[in-house]
N, C-alpha and C positions, 0 to 999 in steps of 0.2 A: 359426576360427569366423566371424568377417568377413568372410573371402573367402567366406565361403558366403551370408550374410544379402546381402551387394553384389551375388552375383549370381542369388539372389532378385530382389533388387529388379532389376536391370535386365533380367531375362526380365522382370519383369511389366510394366517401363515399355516395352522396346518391341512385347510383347503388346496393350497399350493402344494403341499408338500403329498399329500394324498393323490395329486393328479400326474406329479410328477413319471417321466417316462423310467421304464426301469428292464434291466436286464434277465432274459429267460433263458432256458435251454433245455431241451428235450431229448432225450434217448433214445433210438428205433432201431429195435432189432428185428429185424428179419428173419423168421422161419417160416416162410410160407413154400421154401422149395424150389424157388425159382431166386434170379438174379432180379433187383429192383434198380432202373432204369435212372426212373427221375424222383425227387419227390419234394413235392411245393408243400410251403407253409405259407399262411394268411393270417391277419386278427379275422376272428369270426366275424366282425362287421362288416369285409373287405364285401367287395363285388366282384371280385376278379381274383384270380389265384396270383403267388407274386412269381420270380424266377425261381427255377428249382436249386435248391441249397445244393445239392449234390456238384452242378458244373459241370466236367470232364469226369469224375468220379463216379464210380456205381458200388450199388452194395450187395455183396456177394450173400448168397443163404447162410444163416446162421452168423453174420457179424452185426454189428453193433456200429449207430455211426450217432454223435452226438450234436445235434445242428445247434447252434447258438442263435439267440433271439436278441437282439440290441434296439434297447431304445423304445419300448413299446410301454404302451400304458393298461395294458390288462392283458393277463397272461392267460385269455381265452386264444385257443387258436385253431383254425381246419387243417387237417392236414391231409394230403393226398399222395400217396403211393402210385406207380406207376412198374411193372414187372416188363422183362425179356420178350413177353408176348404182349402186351400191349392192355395186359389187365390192368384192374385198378383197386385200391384198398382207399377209402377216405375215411376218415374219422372227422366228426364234426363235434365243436364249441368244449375241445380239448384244454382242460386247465393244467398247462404242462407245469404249475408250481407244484403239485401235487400226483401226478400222471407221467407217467413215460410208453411207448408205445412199443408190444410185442404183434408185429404183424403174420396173420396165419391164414392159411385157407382159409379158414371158416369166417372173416374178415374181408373177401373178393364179397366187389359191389356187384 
């Protein structure tokens, strides 16, 4: 009967530990030519895009900007570019543990 309550518990402890939120961050460089505006990230489950990580901020062609993901339970994520002209690049159910984003022309929705 021990062995059975022990391993209870440690299905549930590493259950907890598996769901646990956990810290991302993703890379976007820009070479599409143009100046990018805003650009939102979401969890892929989201319904709604969230505030743009940028701020006051833009991102010039050819820089690199690194947005940080805090606190999230699966490092799937949409992401959505926004250019000078009012184009748009989105990448969807981005696994940014594995993934970083080079955005290019050939990438405009």
């Amino acid at each position: 009967m021990r062995a059975k309550h022990l391993a209870v518990f440690l299905f549930t402890l590493l259950f907890a530990v598996a769901v646990q939120a956990r810290d991302y961050y993703v890379d976007i460089t820009n070479n599409t030519g143009y100046t990018i505006m805003y650009v939102y990230v979401s969890p892929s489950d989201a319904e709604t895009w969230e505030e743009d990580v940028l701020g006051n901020d833009i991102l010039p062609n050819g820089n690199t900007q690194r947005v940080n993901l805090r606190g999230y339970k699966s490092p799937l994520f949409d992401i959505k570019l926004v250019d000078e002209d009012g184009d748009s690049y989105t990448y969807w159910n981005v696994d940014v543990s594995r993934r970083d984003i080079n955005a290019t022309l050939s990438d405009l929705d």
